[in-house]
N, C-alpha and C positions, 0 to 999 in steps of 0.2 A: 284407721279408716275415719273415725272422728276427727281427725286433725283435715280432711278434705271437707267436712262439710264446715266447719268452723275453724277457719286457720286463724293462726298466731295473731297477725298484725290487728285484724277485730277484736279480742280480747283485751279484758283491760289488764293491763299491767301487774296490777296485785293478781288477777289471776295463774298468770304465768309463772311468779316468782313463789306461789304458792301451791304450783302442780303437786311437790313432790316436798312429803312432810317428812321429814326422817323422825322419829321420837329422840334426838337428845335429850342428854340430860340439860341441858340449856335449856330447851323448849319444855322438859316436864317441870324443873324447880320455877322457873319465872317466865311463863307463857306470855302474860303482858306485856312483863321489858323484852323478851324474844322478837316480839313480833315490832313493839316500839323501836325497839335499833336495827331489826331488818328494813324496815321503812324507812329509818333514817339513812342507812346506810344505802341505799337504793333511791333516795329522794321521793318516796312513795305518801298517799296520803295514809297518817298512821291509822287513824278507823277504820277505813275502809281495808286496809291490810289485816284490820284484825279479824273484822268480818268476815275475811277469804277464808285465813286462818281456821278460824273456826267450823267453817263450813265443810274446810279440807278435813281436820281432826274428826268431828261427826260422818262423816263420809269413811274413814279411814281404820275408826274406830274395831271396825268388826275384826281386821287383820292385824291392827296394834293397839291391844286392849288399854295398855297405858297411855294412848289417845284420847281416853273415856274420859278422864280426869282433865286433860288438858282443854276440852272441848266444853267442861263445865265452866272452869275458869275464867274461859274466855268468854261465855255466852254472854247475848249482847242483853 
């Protein structure tokens, strides 16, 4: 239903790419460089990717406790 009142194409781009956070191990040992070569690899601005990042981990945290850690890391 939220996707009707706020669709894709108005979102910004780091949002999109950071809907859905899997907890790798990628993303638990180096959340930094995680989110730095997602962004690269995506042509994304890297801060504000990490920002997203973060946002989603805090968000997410409740259901993937090991999000907890990644979301200090990353705090801005």
């Amino acid at each position: 239903m939220w996707q009707i009142l706020l669709p894709a194409h108005v979102l910004p781009p780091e949002w999109r790419q950071s809907g859905e956070v899997p907890a790798t191990a990628r993303l638990v040992a180096d959340p930094a460089g995680f989110a730095a070569r997602m962004a690269a690899l995506l042509d994304l601005d890297a801060d504000r990717l990490r920002l997203w990042l973060f946002a989603r981990c805090v968000q997410e945290c409740l259901d993937e406790p090991e999000l907890y850690e990644v979301a200090v890391r990353l705090a801005p």
